[in-house]
C-alpha positions as CSV (number, residue, x, y, z in Angstrom):
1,X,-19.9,4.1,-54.2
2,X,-18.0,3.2,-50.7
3,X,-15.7,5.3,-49.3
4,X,-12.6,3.1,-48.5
5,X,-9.6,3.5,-46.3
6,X,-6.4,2.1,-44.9
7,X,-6.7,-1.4,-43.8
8,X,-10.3,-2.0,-45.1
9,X,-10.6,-6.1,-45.9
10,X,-12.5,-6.1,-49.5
11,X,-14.1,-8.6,-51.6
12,X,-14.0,-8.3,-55.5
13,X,-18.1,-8.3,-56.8
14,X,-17.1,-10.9,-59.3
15,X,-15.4,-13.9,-56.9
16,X,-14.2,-14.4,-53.5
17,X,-10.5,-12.8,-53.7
18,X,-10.2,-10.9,-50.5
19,X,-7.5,-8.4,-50.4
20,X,-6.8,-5.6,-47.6
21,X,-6.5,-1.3,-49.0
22,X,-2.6,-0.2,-48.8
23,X,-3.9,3.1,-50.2
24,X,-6.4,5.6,-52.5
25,X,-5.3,6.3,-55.9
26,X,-8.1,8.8,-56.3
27,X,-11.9,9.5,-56.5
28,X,-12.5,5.5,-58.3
29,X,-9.1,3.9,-57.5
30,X,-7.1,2.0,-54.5
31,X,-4.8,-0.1,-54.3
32,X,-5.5,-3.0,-52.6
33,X,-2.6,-6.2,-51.4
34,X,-3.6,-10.2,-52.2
35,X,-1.5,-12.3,-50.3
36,X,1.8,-9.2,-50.5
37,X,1.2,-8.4,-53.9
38,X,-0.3,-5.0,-54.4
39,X,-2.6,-4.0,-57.5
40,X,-4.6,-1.0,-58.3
41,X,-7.9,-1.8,-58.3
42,X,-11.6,-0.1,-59.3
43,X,-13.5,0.7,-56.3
44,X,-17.2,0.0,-58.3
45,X,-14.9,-4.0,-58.5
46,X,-15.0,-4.0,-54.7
47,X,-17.6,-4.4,-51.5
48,X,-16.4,-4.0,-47.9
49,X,-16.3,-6.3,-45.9
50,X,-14.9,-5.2,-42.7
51,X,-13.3,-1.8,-41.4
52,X,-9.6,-1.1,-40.6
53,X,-8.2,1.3,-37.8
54,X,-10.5,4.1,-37.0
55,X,-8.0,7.0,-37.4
56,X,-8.2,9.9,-34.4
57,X,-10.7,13.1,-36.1
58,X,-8.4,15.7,-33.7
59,X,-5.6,15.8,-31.7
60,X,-6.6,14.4,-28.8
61,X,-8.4,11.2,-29.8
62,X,-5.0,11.1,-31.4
63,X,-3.3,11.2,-28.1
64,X,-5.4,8.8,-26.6
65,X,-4.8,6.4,-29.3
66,X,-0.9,6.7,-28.5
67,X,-1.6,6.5,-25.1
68,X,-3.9,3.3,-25.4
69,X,-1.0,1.7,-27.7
70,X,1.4,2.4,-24.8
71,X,-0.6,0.8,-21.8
72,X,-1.3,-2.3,-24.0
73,X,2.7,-3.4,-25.0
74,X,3.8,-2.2,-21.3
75,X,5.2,-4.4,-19.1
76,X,4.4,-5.5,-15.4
77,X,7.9,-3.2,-14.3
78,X,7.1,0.3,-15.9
79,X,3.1,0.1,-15.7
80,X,2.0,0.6,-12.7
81,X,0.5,3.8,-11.2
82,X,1.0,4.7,-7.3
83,X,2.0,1.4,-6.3
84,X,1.8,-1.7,-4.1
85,X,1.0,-0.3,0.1
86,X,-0.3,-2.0,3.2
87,X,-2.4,0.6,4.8
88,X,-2.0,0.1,8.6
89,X,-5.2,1.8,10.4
90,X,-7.2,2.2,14.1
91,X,-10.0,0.8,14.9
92,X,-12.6,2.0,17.2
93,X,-10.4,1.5,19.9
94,X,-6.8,3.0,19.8
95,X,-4.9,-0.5,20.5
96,X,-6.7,-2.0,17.6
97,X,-5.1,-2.0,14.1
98,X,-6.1,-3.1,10.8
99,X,-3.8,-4.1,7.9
100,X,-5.3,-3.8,4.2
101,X,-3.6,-4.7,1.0
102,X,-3.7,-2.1,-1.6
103,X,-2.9,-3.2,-5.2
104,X,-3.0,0.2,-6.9
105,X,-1.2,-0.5,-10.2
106,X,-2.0,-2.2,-13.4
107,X,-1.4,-5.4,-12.9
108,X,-2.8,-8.2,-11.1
109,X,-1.2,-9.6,-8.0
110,X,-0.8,-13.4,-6.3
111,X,0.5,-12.6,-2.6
112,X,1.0,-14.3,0.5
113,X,1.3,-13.0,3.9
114,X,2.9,-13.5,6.8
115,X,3.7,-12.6,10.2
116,X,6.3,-13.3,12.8
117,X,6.5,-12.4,16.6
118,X,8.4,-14.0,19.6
119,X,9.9,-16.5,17.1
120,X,6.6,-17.7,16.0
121,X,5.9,-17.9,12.1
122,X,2.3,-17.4,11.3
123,X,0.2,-17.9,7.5
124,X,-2.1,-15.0,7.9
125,X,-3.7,-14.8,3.6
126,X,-2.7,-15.3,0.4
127,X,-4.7,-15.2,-2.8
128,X,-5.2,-13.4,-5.9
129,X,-5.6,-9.5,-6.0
130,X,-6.7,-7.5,-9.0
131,X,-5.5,-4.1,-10.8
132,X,-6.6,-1.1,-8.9
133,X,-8.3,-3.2,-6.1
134,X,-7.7,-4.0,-1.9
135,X,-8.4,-6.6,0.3
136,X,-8.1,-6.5,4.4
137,X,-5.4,-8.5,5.5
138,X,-6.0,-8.8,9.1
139,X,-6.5,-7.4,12.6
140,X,-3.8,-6.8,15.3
141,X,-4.1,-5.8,18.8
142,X,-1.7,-4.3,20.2
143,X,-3.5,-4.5,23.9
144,X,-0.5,-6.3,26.6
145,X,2.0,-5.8,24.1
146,X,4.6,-2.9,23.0
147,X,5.2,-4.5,20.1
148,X,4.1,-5.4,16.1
149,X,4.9,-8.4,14.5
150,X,7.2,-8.3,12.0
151,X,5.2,-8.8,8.7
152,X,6.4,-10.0,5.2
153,X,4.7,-10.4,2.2
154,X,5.1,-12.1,-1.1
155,X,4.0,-10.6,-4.2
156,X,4.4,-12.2,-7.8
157,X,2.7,-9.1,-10.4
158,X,1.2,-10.3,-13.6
159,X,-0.1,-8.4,-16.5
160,X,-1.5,-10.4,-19.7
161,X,-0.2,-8.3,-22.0
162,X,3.3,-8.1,-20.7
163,X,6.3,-8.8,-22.6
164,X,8.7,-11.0,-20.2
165,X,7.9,-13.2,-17.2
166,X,7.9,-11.0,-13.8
167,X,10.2,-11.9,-10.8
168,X,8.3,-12.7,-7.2
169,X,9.6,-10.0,-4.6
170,X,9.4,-10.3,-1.0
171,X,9.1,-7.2,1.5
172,X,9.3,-6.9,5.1
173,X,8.6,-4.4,7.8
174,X,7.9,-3.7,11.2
175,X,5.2,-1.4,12.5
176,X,5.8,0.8,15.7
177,X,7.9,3.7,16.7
178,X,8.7,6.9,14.4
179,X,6.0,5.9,11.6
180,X,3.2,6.1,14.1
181,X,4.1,9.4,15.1
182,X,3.7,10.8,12.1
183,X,0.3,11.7,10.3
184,X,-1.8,9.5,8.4
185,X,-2.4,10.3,4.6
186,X,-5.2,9.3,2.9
187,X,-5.0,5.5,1.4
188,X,-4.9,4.9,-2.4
189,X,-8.6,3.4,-2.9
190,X,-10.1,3.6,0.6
191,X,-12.0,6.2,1.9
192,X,-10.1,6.8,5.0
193,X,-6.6,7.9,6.7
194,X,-3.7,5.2,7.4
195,X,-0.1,5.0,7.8
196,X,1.0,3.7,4.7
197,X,3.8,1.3,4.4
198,X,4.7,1.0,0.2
199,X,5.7,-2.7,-0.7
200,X,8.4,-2.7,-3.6
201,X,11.1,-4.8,-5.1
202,X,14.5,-3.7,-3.2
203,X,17.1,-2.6,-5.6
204,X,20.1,-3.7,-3.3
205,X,19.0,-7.6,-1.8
206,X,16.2,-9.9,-1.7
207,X,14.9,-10.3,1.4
208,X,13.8,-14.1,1.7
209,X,11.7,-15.1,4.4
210,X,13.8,-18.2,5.7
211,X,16.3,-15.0,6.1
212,X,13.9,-13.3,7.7
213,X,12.7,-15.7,10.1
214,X,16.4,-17.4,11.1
215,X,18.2,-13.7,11.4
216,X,15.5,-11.5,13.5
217,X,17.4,-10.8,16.5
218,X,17.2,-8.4,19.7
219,X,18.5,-5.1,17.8
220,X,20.8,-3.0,20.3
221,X,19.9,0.5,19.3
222,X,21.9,3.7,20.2
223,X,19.8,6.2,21.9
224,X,20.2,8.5,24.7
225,X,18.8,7.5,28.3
226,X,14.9,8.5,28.5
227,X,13.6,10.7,31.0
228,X,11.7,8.9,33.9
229,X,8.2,11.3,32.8
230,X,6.5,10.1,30.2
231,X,4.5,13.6,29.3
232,X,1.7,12.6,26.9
233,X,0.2,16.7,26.0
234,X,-0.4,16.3,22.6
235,X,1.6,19.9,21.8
236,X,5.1,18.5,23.1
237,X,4.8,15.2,20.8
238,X,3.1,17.0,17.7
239,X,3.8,20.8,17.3
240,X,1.9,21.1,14.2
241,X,-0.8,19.3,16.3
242,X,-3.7,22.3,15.4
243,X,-4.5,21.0,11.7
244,X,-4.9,17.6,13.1
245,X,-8.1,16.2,13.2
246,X,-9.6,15.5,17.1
247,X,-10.2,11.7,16.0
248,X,-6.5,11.8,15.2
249,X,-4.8,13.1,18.6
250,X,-5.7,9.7,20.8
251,X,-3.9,7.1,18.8
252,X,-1.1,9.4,18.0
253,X,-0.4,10.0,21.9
254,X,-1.2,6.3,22.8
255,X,1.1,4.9,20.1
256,X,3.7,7.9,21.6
257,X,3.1,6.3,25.0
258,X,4.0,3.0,23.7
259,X,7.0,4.0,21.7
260,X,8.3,5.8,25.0
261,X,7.4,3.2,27.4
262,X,9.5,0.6,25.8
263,X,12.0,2.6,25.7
264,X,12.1,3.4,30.0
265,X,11.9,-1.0,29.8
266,X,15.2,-1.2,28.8
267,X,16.6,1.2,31.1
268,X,15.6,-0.3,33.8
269,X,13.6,2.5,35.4
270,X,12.3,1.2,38.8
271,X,9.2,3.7,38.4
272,X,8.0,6.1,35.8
273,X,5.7,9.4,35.6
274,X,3.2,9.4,32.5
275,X,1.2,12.7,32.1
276,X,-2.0,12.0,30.2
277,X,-4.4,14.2,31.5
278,X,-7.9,14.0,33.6
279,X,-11.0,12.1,31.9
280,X,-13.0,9.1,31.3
281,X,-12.9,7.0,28.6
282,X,-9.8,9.0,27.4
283,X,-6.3,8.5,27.2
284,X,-5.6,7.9,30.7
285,X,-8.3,4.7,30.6
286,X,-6.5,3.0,27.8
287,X,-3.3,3.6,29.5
288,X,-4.0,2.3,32.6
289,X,-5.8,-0.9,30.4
290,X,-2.5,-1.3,29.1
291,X,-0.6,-1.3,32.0
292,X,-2.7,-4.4,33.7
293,X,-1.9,-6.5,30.6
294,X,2.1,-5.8,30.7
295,X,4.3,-8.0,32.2
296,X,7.0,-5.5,33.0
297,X,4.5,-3.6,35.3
298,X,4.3,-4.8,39.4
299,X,1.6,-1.7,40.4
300,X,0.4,1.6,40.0
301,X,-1.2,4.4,41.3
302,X,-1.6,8.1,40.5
303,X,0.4,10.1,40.9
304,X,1.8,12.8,43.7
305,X,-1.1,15.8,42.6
306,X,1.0,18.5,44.2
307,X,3.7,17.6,41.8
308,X,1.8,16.6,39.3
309,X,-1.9,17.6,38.7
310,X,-5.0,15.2,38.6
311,X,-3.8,13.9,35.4
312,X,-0.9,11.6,36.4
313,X,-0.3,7.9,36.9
314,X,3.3,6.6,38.5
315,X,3.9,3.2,38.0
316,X,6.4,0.8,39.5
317,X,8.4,-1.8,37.1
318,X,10.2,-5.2,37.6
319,X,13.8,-4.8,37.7
């Protein structure tokens, strides 16, 4: 005799009645429902035809069961897991940069992406990204310029087995100052270190990108007048600077530079110290690469070595 339980779809031996077990009566009885009306029934009457639910044997299939129930009725809003990032990272030369799109949630992602420097709008990819997956975005370098573009993404989530419609949500952000001081983490589902910039729906205003486009203005910033030395020693910019990696330490003081250098621009310095230190292919190479590509720079020269060491380059700016 067949063991029934629970949900079982059966056929009575003698025609093709098809009814579905509510429940076991005992040892040679179930009840069984035809079309909502429930009967007791003998189980020799009855074949099975197909099984119901598969109930958990302990408690953790259990658990599992509960949590499989909850990831299939969640929505786009409360299902995701670390989140949406760009991961901003060097390349094999510290003015290169590469942008990747990081979908680490459960849903599946249309986006478009965009950039927009010295009033110039620029399509850079859009497409169709899936749960837990990434994509590279582009390539920026940052050689004869101080400055990132200002970059904006739209994302529109979509999950099959969500509940309601999702909303489209724009995010924008600049790259460049503070965040490239600080150290890189480990990306969500790349195998390497980036700063990571997480891209989620603003809770106060929408930023649209018309908005973003028509309103980006020169931004007057508060900040006390720079010294004329730009000192580059890795211990003065990063004082936990011993756990980081030696890979690490030349994009963190070139990026510094950078940061530091525009900074002396808008305060008109007529000439500046920068300290980087003696060596070649090294931090005072990329520097001095730099420096022919800017605008802002008339000459330079190193620096007075009684004053300053070896390791010194002064250069003279437009006023």
């Amino acid at each position: 005799m067949e063991n029934f339980q629970a949900g079982d779809q059966v056929e009575f031996m003698d025609d093709n009645t098809v009814g579905t077990v509510v429940s076991i009566i005992d040892d040679k009885q179930i009840i069984i429902s035809i079309d909502g009306l429930e009967i007791p029934v003998l189980k020799s009457q009855l074949i099975k035809i197909s099984k119901g639910p598969q109930k958990a044997k302990n408690l953790a299939e259990k658990y599992q069961d509960e949590l499989n129930q909850e990831t299939v009725f969640a929505t786009y809003s409360n299902a995701t897991n670390k989140g949406i990032f760009i991961a901003l990272s060097n390349g094999e030369k510290p003015e290169i940069f590469h942008l990747h799109l990081i979908n680490d949630t459960m849903n599946d992602l249309f986006f478009s992406f965009y950039s927009f420097f010295n009033k110039e709008l620029k399509f850079i990819d859009s497409g169709h990204l899936k749960k837990y997956d990434h994509k590279a975005l582009s390539t920026y370098n940052q050689l004869g310029s101080s400055k990132f573009p200002t970059y904006t993404i739209h994302i529109l989530p979509f999950n099959e087995k969500a509940k309601q419609i999702p909303d489209m949500f724009t995010h924008s952000f600049t790259p460049g100052g503070q965040d490239l001081i600080r150290k890189q983490e480990k990306a969500p589902l790349l195998d390497f270190q980036a700063w990571l910039y997480e891209i989620k729906k603003e809770e106060e205003k929408q930023v649209s990108l018309t908005k973003t486009v028509e309103q980006e203005t020169e931004q007057v910033i508060d900040v006390d007048k720079p010294e004329n030395i730009i000192d580059l020693h890795i211990d003065k910019i990063d004082p936990d600077f011993n756990s980081l990696d030696k890979r690490e330490i030349l994009p963190i003081q070139f990026n510094y530079f950078i940061k530091e250098f525009e900074k002396v621009i808008a305060f008109n310095y007529p000439s500046i110290i920068i300290i980087h230190g003696i060596g070649v292919n090294t931090l005072k190479d990329k520097i001095r690469k730099y420096l022919m590509g800017n605008k802002e720079v008339i000459n330079y020269r190193d620096a007075d070595i009684r004053e300053y060491g070896y390791g010194a380059t002064e250069v003279f700016l437009k006023n």
